[in-house]
LOSE-123754 format. One record per residue (C-alpha): x, y, z. Coordinates in steps of 0.25 Angstrom, whole numbers, plus 5000, padded with zeros to 4 digits. Example, Ala and Ser with C-alpha at 12.3 -4.5 7.8 and 13.67 -1.06 7.14 Angstrom:
<nodes>
504949825031;505549965029;
</nodes>
This chain:
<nodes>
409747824816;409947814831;411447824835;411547774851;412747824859;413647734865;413447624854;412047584858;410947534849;409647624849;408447534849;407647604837;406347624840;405347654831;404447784835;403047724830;403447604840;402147634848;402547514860;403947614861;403047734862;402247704873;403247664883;403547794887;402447884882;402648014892;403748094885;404148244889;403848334877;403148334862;403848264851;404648174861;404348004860;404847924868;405047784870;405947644876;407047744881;407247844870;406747984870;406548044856;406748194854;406348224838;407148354834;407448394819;408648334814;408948234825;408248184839;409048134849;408648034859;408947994873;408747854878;408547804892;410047814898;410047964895;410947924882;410648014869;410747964854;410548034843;409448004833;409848054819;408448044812;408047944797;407647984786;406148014788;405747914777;404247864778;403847734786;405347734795;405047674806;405547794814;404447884810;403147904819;401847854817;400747964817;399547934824;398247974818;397448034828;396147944826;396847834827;397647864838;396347904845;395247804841;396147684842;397147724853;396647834863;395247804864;395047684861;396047624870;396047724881;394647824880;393747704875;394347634888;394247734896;392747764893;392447614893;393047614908;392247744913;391047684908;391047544913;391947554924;393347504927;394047424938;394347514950;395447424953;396147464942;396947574945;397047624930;395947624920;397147594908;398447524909;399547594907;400047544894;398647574890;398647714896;400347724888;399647674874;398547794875;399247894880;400547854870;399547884859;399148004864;400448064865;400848024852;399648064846;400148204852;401648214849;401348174833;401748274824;400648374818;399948354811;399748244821;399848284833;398448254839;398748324853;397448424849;396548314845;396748234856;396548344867;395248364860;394748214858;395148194874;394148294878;392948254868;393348114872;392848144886;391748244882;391248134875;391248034885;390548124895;389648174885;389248034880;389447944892;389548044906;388348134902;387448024899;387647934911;387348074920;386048124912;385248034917;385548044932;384948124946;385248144957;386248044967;386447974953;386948074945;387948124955;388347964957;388747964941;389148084941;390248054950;390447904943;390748004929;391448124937;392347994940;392447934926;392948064920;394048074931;394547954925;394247954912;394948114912;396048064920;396447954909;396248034898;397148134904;398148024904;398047994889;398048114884;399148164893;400048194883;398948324880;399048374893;400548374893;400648464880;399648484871;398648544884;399648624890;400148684876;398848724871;398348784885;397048674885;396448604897;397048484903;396548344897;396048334915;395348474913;394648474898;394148324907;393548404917;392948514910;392348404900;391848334913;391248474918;390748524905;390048394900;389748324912;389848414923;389048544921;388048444915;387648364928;388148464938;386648514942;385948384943;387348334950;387548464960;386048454962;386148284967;387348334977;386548464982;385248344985;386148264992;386948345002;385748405005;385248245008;386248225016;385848355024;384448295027;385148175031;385248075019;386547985015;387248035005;388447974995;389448075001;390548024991;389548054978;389548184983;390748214986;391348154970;390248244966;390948364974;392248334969;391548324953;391148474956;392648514961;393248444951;392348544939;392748644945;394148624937;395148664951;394148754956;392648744965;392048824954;390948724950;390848654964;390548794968;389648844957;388948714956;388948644967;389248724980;388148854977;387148764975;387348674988;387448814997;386248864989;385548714992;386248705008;385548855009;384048795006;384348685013;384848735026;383848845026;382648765026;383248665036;383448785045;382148835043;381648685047;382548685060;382348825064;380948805064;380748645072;381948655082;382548735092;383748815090;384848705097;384048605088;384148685076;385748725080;386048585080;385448545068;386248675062;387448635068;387448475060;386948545047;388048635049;389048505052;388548425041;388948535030;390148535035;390248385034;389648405020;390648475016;391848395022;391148255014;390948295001;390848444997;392048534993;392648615007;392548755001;391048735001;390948715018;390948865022;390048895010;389048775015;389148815030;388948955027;387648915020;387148835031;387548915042;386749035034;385348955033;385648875046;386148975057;386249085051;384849155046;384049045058;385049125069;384149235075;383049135076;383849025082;384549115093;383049175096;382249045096;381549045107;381948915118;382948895110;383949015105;385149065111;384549115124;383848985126;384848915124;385848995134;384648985144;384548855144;386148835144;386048755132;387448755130;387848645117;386648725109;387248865113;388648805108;388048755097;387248895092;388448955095;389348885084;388448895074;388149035075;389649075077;389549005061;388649125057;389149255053;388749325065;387949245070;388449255084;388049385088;386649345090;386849235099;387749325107;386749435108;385749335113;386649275123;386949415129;385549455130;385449305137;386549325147;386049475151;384649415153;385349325163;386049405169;384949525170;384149395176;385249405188;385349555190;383649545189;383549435199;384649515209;383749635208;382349555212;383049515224;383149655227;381949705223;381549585232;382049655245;383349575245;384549655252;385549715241;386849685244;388249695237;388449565240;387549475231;388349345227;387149275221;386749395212;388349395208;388549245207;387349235197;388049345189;389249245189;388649115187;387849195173;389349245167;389849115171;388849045163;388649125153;390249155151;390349015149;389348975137;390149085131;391449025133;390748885129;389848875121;390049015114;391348975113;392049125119;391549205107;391849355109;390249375106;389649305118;390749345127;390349485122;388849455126;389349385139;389849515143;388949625136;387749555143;388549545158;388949685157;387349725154;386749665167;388049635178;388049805177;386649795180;386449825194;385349825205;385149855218;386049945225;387449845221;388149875210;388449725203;389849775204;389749765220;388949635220;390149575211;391249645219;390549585232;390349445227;391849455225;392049495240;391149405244;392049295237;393349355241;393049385255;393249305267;391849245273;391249275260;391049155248;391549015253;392348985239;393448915236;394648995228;394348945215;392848985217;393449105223;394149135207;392949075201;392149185206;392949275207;393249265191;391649255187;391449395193;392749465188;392149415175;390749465179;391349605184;392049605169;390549655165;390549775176;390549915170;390849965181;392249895186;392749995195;391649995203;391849845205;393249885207;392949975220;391949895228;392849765224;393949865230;393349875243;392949745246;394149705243;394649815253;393849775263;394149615262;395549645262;395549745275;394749665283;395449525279;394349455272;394949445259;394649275257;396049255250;396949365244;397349275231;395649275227;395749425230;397049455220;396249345210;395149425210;395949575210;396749495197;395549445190;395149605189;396149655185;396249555174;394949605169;395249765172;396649785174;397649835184;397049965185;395749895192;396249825202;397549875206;396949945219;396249795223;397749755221;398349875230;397449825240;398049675239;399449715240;399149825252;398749705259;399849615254;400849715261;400349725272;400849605278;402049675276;401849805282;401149715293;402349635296;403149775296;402249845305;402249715316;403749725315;403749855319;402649855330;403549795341;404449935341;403150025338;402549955351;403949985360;403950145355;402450165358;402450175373;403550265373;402850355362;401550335373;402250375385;401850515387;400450465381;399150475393;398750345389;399650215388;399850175373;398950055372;399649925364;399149895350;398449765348;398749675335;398449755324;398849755308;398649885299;398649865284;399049985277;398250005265;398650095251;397650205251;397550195235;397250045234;395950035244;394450085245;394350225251;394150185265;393350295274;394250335286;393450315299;394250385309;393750325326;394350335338;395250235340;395350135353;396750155358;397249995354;396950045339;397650175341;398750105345;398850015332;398650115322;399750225330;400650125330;400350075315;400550215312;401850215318;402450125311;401850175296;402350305299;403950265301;403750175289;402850255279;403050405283;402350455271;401150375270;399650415280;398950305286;397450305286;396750215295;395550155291;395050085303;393650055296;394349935290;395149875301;394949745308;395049725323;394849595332;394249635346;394249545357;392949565368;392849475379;391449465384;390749375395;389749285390;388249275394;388149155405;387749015402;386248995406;386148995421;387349065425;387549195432;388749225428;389249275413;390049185406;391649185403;392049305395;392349275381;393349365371;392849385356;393749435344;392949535336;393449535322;393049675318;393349795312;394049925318;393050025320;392249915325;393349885336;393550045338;392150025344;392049915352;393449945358;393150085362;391750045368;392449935375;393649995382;392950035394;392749915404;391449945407;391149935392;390249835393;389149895403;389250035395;388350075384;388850165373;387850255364;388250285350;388650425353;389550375363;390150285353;390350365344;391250465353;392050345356;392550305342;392250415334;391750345323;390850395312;389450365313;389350285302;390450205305;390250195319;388750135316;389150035307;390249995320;389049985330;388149925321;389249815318;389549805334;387849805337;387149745327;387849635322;387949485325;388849495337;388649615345;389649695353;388849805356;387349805361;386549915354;385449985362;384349975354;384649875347;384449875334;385349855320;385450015316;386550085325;385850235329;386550335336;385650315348;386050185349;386850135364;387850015363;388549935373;389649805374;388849685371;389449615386;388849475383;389149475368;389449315364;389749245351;390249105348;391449145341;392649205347;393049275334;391849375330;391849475316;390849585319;390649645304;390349785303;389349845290;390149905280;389550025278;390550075266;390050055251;390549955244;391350065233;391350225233;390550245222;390950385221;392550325220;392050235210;391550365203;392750465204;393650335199;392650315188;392750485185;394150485186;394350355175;393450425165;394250555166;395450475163;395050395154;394450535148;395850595148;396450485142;395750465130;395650625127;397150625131;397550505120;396250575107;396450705110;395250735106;393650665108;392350695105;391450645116;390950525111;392350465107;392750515121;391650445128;391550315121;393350305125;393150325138;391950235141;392950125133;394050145143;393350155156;393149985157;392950005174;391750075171;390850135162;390250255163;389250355158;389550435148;389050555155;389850525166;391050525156;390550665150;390550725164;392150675165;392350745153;391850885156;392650865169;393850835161;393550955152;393351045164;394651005170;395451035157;395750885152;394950905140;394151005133;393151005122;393551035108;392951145102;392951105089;392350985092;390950965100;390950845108;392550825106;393550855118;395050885118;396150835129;396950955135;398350925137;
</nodes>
């Protein structure tokens, strides 16, 4: 008896209704029906239900008498099987699979067909025992599909090969998707309870392994077979059914239950295993008909269309795998022969400039584990064979009986233009890599330290910069100027010994800056920062003294003209008791120069002609009030002068009488002037010979200095003097005299003078050298304490980076170190030493 609240009627509803049952077939929990809008809960005395607006009524339970229509009708298991599960759904569903369906359909059962199967089902599982059949049905869903596989899959499989067997492997793969996916759906019910309470498989996983079990592990060599003979015709170039391999790929995923495990142990070992003979004996083909750019191309497609491979129809965890196989048989064991075959390999191809192949052999043996060491050894032992080609040409010339010079652009420009080329098919086609940058550099270091003839290479590069820098010198724009200037900083990065560079660069630099033929003071600061970019401030902060020496002497300059006006009105008066009259100074300037930032000058000491007396006393004058506590030194060696001569020219052709006098302005330097003014002051200066001896009274200049002055004055293109005999070697018995009728074209003429002074003080460059490895000595020993040799030896060679030098010379620096009581030898310990506080 059902009491409704609120005075309505219930509609009584018989539970055996089966048209009531299936309306709403998917209730929460087991024991619970449910139909039109009432949900039933069966307890022991009473049940209670709720209908759709939430409202509850109480059932009070009949008497249980039999054949009421409110008792439920038990469905025997065969019945409910034969005549409503399989043969309205399962018969179906086979019936479908086997003869094909319309793909329009978007469902294989409509839904009230799917509602009637799966209602039976569930009641056929919610009946009381002994009649629940939950068990049975779990069991007769998997023979069902076993027996359709067995009776109807295997067959149709058996008797295919090849293409086929993987095309109708696919087709059933497909089927038992289906077919597993709608017997999941009526047998739902199981998966919701009866799997999960007795820890079985799903009704989609006990499918599968069916499938894997019956089917699968059946066909699976003949099928893995099919797809290894296919990829590998569409490596030889055939067209393939990409698609068919791909649902095959995705079959072997899908046995694998979640994981790769068969895709792997199936499939993916047996294709590396099949790529591996298949790519070795293509290798060996290639290796052995084409050349080696030939044979990299071909490398590099095979290489690409594994990769494609892999992106079109094989799982992504298998690409490194594949490439790894291929890159073994193809680069890997073929390298040595490929890099070394002759015409061909890496040096032939760097000969030959071949630069795509280069970049290609490059990027394939970067794939290899170290397979870029060999190509870098074989392009240092090209570039040093280059490069030795230069220093070995340099030297034939010599041999040859060409003159050796410290100025030698060609030679230095070669060296250039060979980094330059080389530095970029590093930075391009080898793409920066540390390794060829490390054989760029070991095989520079190897032959631009390699010297000949009596130059160092250091001086030839220090030169070709002077000549570069230098006023009169290369005819370069500014930005070939920094071009240049850059390519041979990066050249002089290969020097081992940079402070020997340092000193001659040093005085050449001196010497441009002192006698104003410095091109431009922005390209001499460029170069003097490019430097010191490469060996810090320590390097070049004496060529940076010398700049800003000069740079202030504009001032002191200015100061010094300034000051002259009342320095001239005192000096007669200081000259009044004088035998002579003080003789005015001409225009002069004076740069002053730190004694610490510039080359070691020689003093040469002469008698002065009175007008450059007069300029440096007064000069002096004026230092002393300003700077009492500094000395002056002069250094007349490097001074300039401008001495005008005024000479009568020879007569035209049929006069008698010599032409107009004409005054020249000699551009020369100030020992040169010392001895044309003191062998001009007489009037009579022209008619009179002078013999060295005499000469040499007069200015009291040194020999050697005072030859080099006549030789400049009587050898050279304009001659000032006439030398008796004549000749190009100055002699001590040699007479000299005016040269009356000298003529030139130009009114300005420069008279150079030989530069007799070397280049650098190779004893300075050793004492600096001596007292840097003391030092550095000190201060390792200073910071360890204690060293044996070896340790000692090898630290200092690692801090010395101006120089290297020989470990004797080291040895001998420590004994003098030992002698002079820095450091003592342990005499615990042989070979070891101790710093001494």
């Amino acid at each position: 008896q059902v009491v409704a609240p609120h005075g309505r009627t219930p509609d009584l509803l018989r539970r055996d209704a089966p048209s009531d049952r299936a309306a709403l077939p998917d209730q929460g929990r087991s024991g619970a029906l449910a139909w039109g809008g009432v949900a039933e809960k069966e307890e022991y005395g009473a049940s209670s239900r709720t209908n759709q607006l939430g409202e509850r009524a109480c059932v009070v339970p009949l008497e249980n008498t039999q054949g009421t229509m409110f008792s439920p009708k038990i469905i025997p298991l065969e019945e409910g099987w034969t005549n409503e599960i399989k043969a309205k759904a399962i018969d179906v569903l086979e019936e479908m699979l086997n003869n094909g369906f319309d793909k329009r359909s978007q469902q294989l059962f409509a839904p009230k067909e799917y509602v009637q199967t799966y209602t039976t089902c569930y009641n056929m599982c919610t009946q009381r025992s002994p009649y629940n059949w939950s068990e049975q049905l779990y069991q007769r869903h998997g023979d069902t599909i076993c027996a359709y596989l067995t009776d109807t899959v295997l067959p149709a499989l058996g008797h295919q090969r090849g293409e086929f067997l993987l095309t109708e492997l696919t087709k059933r793969w497909a089927n038992h998707k289906i077919m597993n996916r709608w017997m999941q759906k009526f047998f739902m019910y199981l998966d919701r309870y009866y799997v999960k309470h007795h820890s079985l498989p799903t009704l989609d996983v006990a499918g599968l392994k069916h499938f894997k079990t019956l089917v699968y592990n059946e066909v699976k060599k003949d099928a893995v077979a099919a797809i290894i003979a296919l990829v590998d015709a569409e490596r030889d170039g055939s067209i393939i059914d990409r698609g068919l391999v791909k649902h095959c790929v995705e079959l072997l995923e899908a046995m694998g239950m979640g994981s790769l495990d068969a895709y792997v142990s199936d499939f993916e070992d047996q294709l590396l295993v099949s790529s591996k003979e298949y790519y070795k004996r293509k290798s060996l083909e290639w290796v052995e008909s084409d050349d080696t750019p030939t044979y990299l191309i071909k490398a590099e497609r095979a290489l690409d269309a594994e990769k494609a491979r892999v992106s079109n129809y094989l799982n992504s965890a298998s690409e490194p795998k594949l490439l790894r196989v291929c890159e073994l048989e193809i680069l890997e064991l073929r390298e040595t022969t490929l890099l070394e075959k002759d015409g061909s390999g890496c040096r032939a191809l760097l000969q030959n400039d071949r630069a795509a192949d280069l970049a290609r052999m490059y990027r394939l043996f970067s794939r290899v584990p170290n397979g870029l060491p060999p190509m870098a050894q074989l392009v240092k032992a090209h570039v040093e064979a280059m490069g030795n080609d230069v220093i070995t040409r340099r030297e034939a010339r010599l041999d040859a009986g060409e003159k050796d010079s410290n100025q030698d652009p060609g030679f230095v420009k070669e060296l250039l233009a060979l980094h330059d080329k080389y530095l970029g098919v590093v930075a391009e086609q080898f793409a920066g890599n540390s390794l060829f940058q490390k054989a760029l550099k070991e095989a520079f270091v190897e032959f631009v330290n390699r010297d000949v003839g009596k130059f160092t290479n250091a001086e030839l590069m220090s030169s070709f910069c002077d000549r570069i820098l230098k006023s009169g010198g290369e005819k370069l724009s500014d930005e070939d100027v920094e071009a240049y200037l850059e390519k041979t900083v990066q050249l002089f990065s290969y020097l081992t010994d940079k402070d020997l560079f340092a000193e001659i660069y040093r005085n050449q630099l001196a010497k441009r800056l002192l006698n104003q033929r410095s091109a431009s003071d922005d390209a001499e600061r460029l170069m003097i920062g490019k430097l010191k970019l490469r060996c810090g401030s320590q390097f070049t902060g004496k060529m940076e003294g010398m700049l800003n020496d000069l740079a202030i002497a504009a001032d002191h300059q200015a100061d010094f003209d300034a000051a002259l006006p009342g320095l001239l009105a005192a000096q007669p008066s200081a000259s009044s008791d004088s035998a002579q009259p003080a003789v005015a100074p001409p225009e002069f300037a004076v740069q002053v120069l730190t004694t610490g930032y510039w080359p070691s000058f020689p003093a040469v000491d002469a008698r002065l002609p009175p007008e450059i007396v007069a300029c440096t006393t007064i000069f002096k004058t004026y230092y002393d009030k300003k700077n009492s506590k500094r000395r002056l030194s002069w250094m007349y060696a490097l001074g300039n002068a401008t001495v005008k001569g005024t000479f009568h020219q020879k007569p035209k052709a049929g006069a008698t009488k010599p032409g107009p006098p004409k005054t020249f302005d000699f551009q020369i330097v100030t020992l040169q002037a010392v001895v044309l003014l003191a062998l001009g002051a007489d009037a009579s200066a022209t008619r009179q010979t002078w013999d060295y001896e005499a000469i040499r009274a007069r200015v009291e200049l040194p020999d050697d200095h005072l030859k080099r002055v006549l030789h400049s004055l009587a050898c050279s293109k304009y001659k000032l003097l006439l030398k008796t005999p004549a000749g190009n070697t100055i002699k001590q018995s040699d007479k000299f005299k005016l040269n009356a009728g000298f003529s030139c074209p130009m009114r300005k003429v420069r008279i150079p003078m030989a530069n007799l002074d070397e280049s650098h003080n190779p004893k300075r460059v050793e004492e600096d050298r001596t007292v840097a490895i003391e030092a550095a000595v000190v201060r390792i020993m200073k910071a360890r304490k204690t060293l044996d040799h070896q340790q000692l030896l090898a630290e200092v060679l690692s801090q010395l980076a101006f120089f290297r030098p020989n470990p004797k010379v080291i040895k001998r620096r420590i004994e003098a170190l030992i002698d002079r009581e820095y450091l003592e030898r342990d005499p615990d310990t042989p070979n070891s030493y101790r710093y001494l506080a």
